[in-house]
C-alpha positions in Angstrom: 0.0 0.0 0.0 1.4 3.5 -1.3 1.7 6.1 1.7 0.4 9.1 0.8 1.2 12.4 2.1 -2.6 12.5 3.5 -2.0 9.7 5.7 0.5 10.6 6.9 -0.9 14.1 8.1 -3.7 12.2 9.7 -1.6 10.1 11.5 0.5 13.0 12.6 -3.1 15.0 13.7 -3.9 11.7 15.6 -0.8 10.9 17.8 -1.2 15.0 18.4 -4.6 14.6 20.1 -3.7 11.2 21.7 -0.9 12.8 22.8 -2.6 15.9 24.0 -5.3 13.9 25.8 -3.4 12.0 28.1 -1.3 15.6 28.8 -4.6 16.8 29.9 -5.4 13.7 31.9 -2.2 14.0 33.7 -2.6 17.9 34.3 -6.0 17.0 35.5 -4.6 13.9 38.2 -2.0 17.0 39.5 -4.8 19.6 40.1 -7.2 17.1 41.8 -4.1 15.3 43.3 -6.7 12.2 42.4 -5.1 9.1 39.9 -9.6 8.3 39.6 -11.1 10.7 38.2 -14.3 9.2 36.3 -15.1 6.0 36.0 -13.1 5.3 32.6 -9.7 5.9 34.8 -10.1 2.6 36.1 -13.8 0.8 36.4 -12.8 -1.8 38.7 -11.0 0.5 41.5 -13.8 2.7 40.7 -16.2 0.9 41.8 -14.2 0.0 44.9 -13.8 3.2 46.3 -17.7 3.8 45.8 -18.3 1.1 47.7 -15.8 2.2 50.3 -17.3 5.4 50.4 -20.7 4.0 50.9 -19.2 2.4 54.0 -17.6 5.5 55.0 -20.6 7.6 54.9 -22.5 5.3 56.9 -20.1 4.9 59.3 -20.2 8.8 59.4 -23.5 8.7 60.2 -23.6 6.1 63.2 -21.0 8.1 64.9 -23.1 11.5 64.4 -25.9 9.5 65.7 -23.6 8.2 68.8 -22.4 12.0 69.8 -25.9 13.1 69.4 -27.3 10.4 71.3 -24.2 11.1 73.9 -25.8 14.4 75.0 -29.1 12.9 75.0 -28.1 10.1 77.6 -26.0 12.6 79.4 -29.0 15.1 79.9 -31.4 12.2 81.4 -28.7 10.5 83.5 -27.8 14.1 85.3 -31.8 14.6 85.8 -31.9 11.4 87.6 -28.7 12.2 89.6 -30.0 15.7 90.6 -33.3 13.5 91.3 -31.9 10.9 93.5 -30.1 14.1 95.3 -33.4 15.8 96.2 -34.7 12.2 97.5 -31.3 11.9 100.5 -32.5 15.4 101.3 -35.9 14.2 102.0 -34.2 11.1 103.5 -32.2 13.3 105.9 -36.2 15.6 106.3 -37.7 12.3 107.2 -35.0 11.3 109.7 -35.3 14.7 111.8 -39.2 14.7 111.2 -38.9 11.2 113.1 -36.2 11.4 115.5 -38.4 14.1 117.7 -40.8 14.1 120.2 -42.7 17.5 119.3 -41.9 18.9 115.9 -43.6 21.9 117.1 -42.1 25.5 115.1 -39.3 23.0 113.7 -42.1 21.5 111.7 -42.9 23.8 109.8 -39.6 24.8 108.3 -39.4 20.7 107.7 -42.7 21.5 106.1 -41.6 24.1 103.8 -38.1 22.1 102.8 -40.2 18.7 101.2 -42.5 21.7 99.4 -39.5 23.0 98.0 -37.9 19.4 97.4 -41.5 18.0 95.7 -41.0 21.2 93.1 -37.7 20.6 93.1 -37.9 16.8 91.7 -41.1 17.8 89.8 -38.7 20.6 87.6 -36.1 17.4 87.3 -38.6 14.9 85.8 -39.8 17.9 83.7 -35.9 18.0 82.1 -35.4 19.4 78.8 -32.8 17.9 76.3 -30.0 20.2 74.6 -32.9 20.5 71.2 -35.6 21.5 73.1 -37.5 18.1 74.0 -38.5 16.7 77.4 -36.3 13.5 77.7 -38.6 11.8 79.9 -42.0 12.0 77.9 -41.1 9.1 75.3 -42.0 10.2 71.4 -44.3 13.1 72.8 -40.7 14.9 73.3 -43.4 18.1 73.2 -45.7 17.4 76.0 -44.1 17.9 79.4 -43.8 14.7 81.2 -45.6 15.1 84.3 -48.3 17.6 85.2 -49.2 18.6 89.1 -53.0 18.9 90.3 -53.4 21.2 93.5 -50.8 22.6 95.9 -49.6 22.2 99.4 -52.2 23.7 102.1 -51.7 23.4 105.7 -54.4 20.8 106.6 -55.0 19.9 103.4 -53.9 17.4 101.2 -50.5 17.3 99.0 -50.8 17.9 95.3 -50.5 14.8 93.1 -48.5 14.5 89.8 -49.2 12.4 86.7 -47.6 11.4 84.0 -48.5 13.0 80.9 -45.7 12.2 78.4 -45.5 8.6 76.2 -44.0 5.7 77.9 -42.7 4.4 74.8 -38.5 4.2 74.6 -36.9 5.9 71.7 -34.2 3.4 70.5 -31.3 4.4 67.8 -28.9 2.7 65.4 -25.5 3.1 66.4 -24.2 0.4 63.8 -25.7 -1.7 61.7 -28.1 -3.7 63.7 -27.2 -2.5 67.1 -29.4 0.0 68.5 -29.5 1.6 72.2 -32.3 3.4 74.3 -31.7 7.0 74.7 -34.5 7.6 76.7 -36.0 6.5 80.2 -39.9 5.9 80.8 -40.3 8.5 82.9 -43.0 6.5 84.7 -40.8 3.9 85.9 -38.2 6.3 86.8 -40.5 8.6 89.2 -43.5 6.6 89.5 -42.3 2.9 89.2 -42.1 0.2 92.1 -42.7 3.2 94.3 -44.6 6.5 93.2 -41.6 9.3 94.6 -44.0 12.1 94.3 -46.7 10.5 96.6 -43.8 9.5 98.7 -42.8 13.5 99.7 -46.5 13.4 99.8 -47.3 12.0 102.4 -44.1 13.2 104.3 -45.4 16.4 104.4 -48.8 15.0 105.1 -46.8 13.3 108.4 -45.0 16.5 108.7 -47.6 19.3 108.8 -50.0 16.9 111.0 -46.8 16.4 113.9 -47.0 12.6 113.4 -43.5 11.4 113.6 -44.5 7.3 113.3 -46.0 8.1 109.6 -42.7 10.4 109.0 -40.5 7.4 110.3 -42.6 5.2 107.9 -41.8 7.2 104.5 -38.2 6.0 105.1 -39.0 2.4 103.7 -40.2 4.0 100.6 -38.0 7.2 100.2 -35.0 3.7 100.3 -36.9 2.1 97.3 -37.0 5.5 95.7 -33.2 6.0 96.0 -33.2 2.1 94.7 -35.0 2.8 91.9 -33.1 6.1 90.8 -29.7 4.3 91.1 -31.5 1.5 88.4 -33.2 3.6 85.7 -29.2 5.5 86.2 -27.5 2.1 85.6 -29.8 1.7 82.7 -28.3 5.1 81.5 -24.8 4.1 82.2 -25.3 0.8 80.2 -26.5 2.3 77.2 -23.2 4.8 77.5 -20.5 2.3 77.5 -22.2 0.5 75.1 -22.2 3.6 72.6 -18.4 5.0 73.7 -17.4 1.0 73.0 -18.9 1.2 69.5 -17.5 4.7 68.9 -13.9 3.3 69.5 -14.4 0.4 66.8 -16.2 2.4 64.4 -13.3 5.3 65.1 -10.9 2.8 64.1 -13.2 1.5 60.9 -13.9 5.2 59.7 -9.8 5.3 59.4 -9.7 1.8 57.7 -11.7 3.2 55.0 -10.2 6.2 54.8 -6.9 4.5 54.1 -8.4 2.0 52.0 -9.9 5.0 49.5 -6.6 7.1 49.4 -5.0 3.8 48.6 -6.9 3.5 45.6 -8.0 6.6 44.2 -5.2 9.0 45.4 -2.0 9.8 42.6 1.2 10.0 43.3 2.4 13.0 42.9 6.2 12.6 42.7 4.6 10.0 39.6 2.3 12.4 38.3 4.3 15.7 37.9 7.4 13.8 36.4 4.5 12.4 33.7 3.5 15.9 33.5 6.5 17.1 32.3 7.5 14.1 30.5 4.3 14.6 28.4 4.6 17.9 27.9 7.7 17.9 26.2 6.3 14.8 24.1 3.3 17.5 23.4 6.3 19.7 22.1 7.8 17.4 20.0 4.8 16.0 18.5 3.8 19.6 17.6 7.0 20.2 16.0 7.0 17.1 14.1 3.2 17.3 12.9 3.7 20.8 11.8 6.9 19.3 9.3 3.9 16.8 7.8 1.6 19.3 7.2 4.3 21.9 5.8 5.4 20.3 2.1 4.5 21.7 -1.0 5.0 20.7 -4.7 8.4 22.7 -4.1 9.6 20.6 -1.4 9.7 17.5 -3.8 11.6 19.3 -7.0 
């Protein structure tokens, strides 16, 4: 086959733009400092780091999901630990109501300090979470969780307090299948084996009537109250370790991956920018020599 000087312009024109495409491919890997750029560069490692980034995100997301639920569980666990505090005051209350013969003036201060605890523990149970929501209520985050009916009246009887929120436990997803309560049913935390709120109750009750047997009597309870705090905290402290344990192995996951995608779809760039200029002096000299093809005339051959 006769080669004409046609041919061998087009060949010329294509080694030019083959030449100048993988220039720009290379100029491209140093500005993105990435060797996968689209999914031509390499289908099969392509398609691994998209996995791997898949995995990545998700593990992104359980540990936004473990610091969130962090706070949560931290709120509730200090509302039960300010709670538990307010029932050793009434403890020590109960055991001064009981240990005299005639509570007399005395009384009445006693008297005043369970009204002020009773509000107290009602504010605690009433605890708001860092975004607004009362931790104790269950999924109706928006209804407070317990409501008081009446107030305390010298002769009369103590206000009561129900529960008004959802019982119901809000569970989340702190890896893949794994999932940890990050709230407490506020009923079995105030109102559970023993009601606390009727408890302080009826030690004002035993109080503000001077009977010191029915004062010495709340102590059985006021113990199971302080029992039952110190569980619904150990629930608290359960579901804690259990999400700072998962946080350390998905800590060291999320690096994994991280590692796993640089190894594949980062360049070298010590390899890239000696290509670089490797390719653009070939650029150079394919320029020169295409532009000798396409310069010959009739003149050139007399």
């Amino acid at each position: 086959m006769r080669i004409t000087q046609s041919m061998l312009a087009r060949t010329g024109i294509d080694q030019l733009f083959a030449q100048r495409n993988r220039l720009a491919r290379t100029q491209e890997q140093a500005a993105t400092g990435l060797r996968i750029n689209r999914p031509s560069d390499d289908p099969v490692d392509y398609r691994t780091t998209q996995f791997l980034k898949g995995s990545l995100s998700q593990t992104g997301r359980f540990l936004r999901t473990i610091d969130l639920s962090r706070t949560r569980l931290r709120t509730t666990e200090l509302a039960i630990s300010d709670s538990s505090e307010v029932v050793t005051q009434a403890r020590v209350a109960a055991l001064a109501a009981a240990n005299v013969t005639n509570l007399g003036d005395g009384g009445v201060a006693l008297r005043i300090q369970v009204e002020g605890l009773f509000e107290e523990l009602l504010s605690h149970s009433n605890t708001r979470s860092a975004g607004g929501g009362y931790v104790f209520s269950g999924r109706a985050s928006d209804t407070p969780s317990f409501v008081q009916a009446g107030a305390f009246v010298s002769g009369g009887p103590p206000p009561t307090v129900t529960f008004a929120g959802d019982a119901s436990l809000i569970d989340v997803e702190i890896d893949e299948g794994v999932y940890i309560d990050v709230t407490r049913d506020g009923t079995q935390v105030f109102q559970g084996s023993v009601d606390i709120f009727t408890v302080l109750g009826d030690l004002w009750t035993a109080i503000d009537q001077g009977d010191t047997a029915a004062a010495a009597a709340t102590l059985t309870d006021i113990d199971l109250a302080l029992s039952q705090l110190s569980q619904e905290r150990s629930e608290i402290g359960g579901a804690e370790n259990k999400a700072n344990s998962f946080e350390s192995r998905l800590r060291l996951q999320e690096q994994d991956l991280a590692g796993r995608i640089s190894f594949l779809e980062d360049a070298d760039a010590f390899e890239v920018f000696s290509d670089l200029v490797a390719q653009e002096a070939a650029l150079q000299a394919s320029l020169e020599v295409t532009s000798r093809l396409l310069s010959p005339t009739l003149l050139d051959f007399i």
